[in-house]
C-alpha positions as CSV (number, residue, x, y, z in Angstrom):
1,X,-29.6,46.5,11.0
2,X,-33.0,47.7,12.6
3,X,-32.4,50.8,15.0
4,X,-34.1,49.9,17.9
5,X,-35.2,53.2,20.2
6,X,-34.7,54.0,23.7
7,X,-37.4,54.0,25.9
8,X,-37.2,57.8,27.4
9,X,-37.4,61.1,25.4
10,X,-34.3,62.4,25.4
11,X,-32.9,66.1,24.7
12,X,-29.8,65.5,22.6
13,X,-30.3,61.7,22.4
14,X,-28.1,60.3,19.7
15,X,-30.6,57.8,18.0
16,X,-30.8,60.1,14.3
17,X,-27.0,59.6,14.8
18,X,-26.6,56.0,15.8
19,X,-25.3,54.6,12.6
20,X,-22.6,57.5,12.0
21,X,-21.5,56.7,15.7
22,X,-21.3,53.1,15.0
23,X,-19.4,53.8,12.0
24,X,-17.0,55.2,14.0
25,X,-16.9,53.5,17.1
26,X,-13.5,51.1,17.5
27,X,-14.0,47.4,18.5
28,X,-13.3,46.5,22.4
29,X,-14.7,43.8,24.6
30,X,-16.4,46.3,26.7
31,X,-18.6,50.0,25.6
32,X,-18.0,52.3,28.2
33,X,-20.5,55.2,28.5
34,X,-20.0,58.3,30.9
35,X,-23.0,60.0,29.9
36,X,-25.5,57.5,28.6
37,X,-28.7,59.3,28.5
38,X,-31.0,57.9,27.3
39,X,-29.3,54.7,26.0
40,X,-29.4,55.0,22.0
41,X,-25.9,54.0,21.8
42,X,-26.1,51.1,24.2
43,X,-28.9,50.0,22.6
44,X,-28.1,49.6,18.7
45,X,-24.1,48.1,18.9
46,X,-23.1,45.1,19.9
47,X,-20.4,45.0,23.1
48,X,-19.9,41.7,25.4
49,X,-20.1,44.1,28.3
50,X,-21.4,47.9,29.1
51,X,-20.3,50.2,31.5
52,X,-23.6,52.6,31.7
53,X,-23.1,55.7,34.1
54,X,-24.9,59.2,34.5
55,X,-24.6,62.1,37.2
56,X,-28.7,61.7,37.0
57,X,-29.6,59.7,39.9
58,X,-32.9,58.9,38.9
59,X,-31.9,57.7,35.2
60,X,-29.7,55.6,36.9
61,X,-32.6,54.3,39.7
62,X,-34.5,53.9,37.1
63,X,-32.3,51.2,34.5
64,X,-31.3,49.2,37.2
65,X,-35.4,48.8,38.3
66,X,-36.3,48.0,34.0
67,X,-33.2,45.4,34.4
68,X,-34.1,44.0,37.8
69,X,-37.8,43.9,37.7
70,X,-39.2,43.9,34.4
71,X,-42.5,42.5,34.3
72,X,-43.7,44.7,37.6
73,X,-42.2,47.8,36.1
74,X,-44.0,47.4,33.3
75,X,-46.9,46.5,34.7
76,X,-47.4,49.8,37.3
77,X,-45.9,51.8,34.8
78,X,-48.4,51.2,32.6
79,X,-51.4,52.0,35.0
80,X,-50.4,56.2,34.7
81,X,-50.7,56.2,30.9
82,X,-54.4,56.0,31.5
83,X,-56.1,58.6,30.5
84,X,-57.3,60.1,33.8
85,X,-53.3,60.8,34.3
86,X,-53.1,62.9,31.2
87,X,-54.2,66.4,33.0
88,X,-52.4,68.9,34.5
89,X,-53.7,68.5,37.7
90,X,-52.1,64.8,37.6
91,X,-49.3,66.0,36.1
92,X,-48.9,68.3,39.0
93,X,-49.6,66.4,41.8
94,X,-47.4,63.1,40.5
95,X,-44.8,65.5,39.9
96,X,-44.9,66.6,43.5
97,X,-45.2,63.4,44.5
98,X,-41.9,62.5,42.6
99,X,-40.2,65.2,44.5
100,X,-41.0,64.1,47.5
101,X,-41.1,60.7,47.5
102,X,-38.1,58.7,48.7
103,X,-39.2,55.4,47.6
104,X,-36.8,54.0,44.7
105,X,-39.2,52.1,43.0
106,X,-42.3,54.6,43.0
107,X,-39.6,57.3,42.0
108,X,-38.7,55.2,38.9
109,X,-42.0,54.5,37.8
110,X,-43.0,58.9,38.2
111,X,-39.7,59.2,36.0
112,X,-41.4,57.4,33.2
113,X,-44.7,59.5,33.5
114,X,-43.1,62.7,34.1
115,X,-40.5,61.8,31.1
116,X,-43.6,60.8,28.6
117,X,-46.0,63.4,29.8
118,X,-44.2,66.6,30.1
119,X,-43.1,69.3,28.0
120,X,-41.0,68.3,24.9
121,X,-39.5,65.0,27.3
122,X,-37.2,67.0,29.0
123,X,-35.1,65.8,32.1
124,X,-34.6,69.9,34.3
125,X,-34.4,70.0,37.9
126,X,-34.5,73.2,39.9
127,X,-31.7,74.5,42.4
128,X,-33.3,72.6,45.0
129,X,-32.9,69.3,43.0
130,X,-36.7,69.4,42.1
131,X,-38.2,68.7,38.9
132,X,-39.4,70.9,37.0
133,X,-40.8,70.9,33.7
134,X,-44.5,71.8,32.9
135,X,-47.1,69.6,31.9
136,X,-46.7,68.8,28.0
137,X,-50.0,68.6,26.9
138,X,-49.9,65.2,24.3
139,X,-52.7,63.8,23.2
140,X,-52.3,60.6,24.3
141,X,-48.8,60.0,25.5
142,X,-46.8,56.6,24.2
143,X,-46.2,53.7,26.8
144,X,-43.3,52.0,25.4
145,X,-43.6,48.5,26.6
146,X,-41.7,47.0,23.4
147,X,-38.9,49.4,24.1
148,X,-38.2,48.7,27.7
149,X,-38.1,44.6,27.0
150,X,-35.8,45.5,24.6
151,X,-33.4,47.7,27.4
152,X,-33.9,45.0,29.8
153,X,-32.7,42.1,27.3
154,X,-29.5,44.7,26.1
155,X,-29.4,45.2,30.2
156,X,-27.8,41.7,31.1
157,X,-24.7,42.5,30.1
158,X,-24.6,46.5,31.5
159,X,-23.7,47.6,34.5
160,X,-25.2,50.8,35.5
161,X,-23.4,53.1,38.1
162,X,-24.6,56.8,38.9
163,X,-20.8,58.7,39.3
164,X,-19.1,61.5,37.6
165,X,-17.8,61.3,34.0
166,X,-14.0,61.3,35.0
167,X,-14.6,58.9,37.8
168,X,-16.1,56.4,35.2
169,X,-13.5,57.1,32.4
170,X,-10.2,56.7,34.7
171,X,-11.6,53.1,35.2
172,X,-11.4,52.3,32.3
173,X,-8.7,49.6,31.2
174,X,-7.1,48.3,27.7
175,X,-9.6,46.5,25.8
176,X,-12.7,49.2,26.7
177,X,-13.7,51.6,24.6
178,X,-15.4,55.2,25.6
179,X,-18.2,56.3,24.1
180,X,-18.6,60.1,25.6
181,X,-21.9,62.5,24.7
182,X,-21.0,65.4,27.2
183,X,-23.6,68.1,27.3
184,X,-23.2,70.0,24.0
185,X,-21.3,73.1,23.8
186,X,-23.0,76.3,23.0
187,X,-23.9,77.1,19.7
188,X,-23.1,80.9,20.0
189,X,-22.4,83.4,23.0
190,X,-26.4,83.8,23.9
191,X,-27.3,79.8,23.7
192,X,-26.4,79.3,27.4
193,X,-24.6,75.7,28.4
194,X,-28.6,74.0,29.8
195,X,-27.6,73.2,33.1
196,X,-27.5,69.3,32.9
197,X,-28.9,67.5,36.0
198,X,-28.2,70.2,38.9
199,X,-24.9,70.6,37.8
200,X,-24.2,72.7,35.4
201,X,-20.9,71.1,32.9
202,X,-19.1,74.0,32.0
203,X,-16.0,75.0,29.9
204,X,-13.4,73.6,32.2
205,X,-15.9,70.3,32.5
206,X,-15.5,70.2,28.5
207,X,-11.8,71.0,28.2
208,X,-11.4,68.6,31.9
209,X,-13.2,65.7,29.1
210,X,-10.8,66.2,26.3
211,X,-7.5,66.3,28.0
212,X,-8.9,62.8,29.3
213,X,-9.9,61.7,26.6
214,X,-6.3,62.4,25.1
215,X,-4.7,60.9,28.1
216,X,-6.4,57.4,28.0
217,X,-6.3,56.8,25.0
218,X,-2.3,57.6,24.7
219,X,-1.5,56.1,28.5
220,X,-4.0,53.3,28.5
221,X,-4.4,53.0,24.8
222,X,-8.2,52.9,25.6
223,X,-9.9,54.7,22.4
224,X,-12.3,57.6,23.4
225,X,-15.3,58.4,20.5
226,X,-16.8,61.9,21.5
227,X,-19.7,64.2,19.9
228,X,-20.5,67.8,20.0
229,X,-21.4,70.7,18.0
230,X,-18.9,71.6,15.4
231,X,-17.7,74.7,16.3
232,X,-13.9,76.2,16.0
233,X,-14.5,76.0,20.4
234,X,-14.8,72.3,19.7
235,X,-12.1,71.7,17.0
236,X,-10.1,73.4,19.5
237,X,-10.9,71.0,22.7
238,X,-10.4,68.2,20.0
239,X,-7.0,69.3,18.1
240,X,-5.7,66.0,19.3
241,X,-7.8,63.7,18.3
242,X,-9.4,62.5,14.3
243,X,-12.4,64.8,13.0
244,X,-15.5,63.0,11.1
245,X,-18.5,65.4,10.4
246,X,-21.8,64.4,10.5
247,X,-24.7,66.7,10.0
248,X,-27.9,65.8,12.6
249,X,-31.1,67.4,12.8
250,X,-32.0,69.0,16.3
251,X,-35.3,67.4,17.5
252,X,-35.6,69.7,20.7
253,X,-36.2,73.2,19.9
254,X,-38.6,76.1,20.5
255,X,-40.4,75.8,17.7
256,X,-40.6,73.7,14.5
257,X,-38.9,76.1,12.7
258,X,-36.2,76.1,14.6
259,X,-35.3,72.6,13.9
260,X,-32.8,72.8,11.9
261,X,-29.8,71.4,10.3
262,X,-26.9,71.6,12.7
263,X,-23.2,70.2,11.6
264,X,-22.0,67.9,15.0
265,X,-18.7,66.6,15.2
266,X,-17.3,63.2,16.2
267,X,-13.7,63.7,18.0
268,X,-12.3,60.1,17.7
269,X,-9.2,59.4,20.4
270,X,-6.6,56.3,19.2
């Protein structure tokens, strides 16, 4: 089966992963995602019906504009992958722009830019709710028009909803099943949990997920797939649920050395 890719550059994004995730993933009517990122899931299985949410509002903003309005999107999109946009002064002023700007439609079509033209694709906001990532300095940054005809085709049967994890996931009735890719847990006592969004998910957030995931999937018998880091933390969080190991490589890291090997773990609820 061809792996189709998501459209946004995403830290963590599952698409190296997809097929050990699919392995895994139980059959149900309807995939249920409460972190979806940047989609890779979504995109390469095969559901009737998706239940998309993030805490990011301008992910969110932005799927239901690619499912909505297609053929505009793609066509003013496409206008600040010109060349003259890939300078730092652009960069800069766009990204202000962004910031400032509360028009949903120009907001989502800055996303794309800022997501494709800044340092290493990543999504950081400041405390103020600002992005903030510097300028990334690509050659000539990728429009991927292919990709985002792909998400709006897959998008006809999602519905996309910008809410917290457990507000999605205590939705969720027999016949679902959730797919959950929580920020990951630190590797060691120094590798700080990245502040996702402006909130940051912390330990209680990532035990708060377990115990959920538990409780559904015994209450509601709705089975709960989730991946992080394999760590004894995690094994911990997880002692009620089925271990697979996969190994993945880390794409996002300070340098290219750093890129290494690291064991995750998929926690499967059922």
């Amino acid at each position: 089966m061809k792996k189709n890719r998501a459209f946004l550059k995403w830290a963590g994004g599952k698409y190296p992963l997809v097929d050990e995730i699919r392995r895994y993933l139980p059959a149900g009517d309807c995939l249920i995602e409460p972190f979806v990122g940047a989609g890779s899931v979504f995109l390469n299985t095969e559901y009737d019906a998706y239940i998309l949410a993030d805490i990011n509002s301008d992910l969110i903003n932005l799927y239901n504009i690619v499912k909505l309005r297609t053929d505009d999107f793609v066509r003013d999109a496409r206008v600040l992958f010109a060349d003259e946009y890939n300078i730092s002064e652009q960069f800069y002023r766009l990204r202000e722009e962004f910031n400032t700007s509360a028009d949903a439609y120009w907001r989502a079509q800055l996303f794309l830019y800022l997501n494709r033209h800044c340092y290493n694709g990543l999504c950081r906001y400041n405390l103020r709710g600002e992005f903030n990532v510097p300028f990334g300095r690509y050659k000539k940054p990728y429009f991927p028009e292919e990709e985002l005809y792909w998400f709006a085709e897959k998008s006809r049967n999602a519905t996309f909803v910008c809410e917290h994890y457990r507000d999605t996931m205590t939705k969720a009735t027999r016949g679902a099943v959730v797919y959950c890719d929580p920020p990951y847990a630190p590797l060691s006592a120094t590798a700080n949990f990245t502040a996702y969004h402006t909130n940051s998910f912390s330990l209680a957030d990532q035990q708060g997920l377990a115990q959920l995931a538990h409780q559904l999937s015994v209450e509601s018998q709705v089975p709960v797939l989730i991946s992080n880091h394999d760590t004894e933390l995690t094994r911990d969080w997880y002692q009620h649920a089925e271990f697979f190991e996969v190994s993945a490589r880390r794409t996002i890291s300070r340098n290219i050395l750093g890129r290494s090997k690291v064991n995750e773990l998929l926690a499967l609820y059922r």
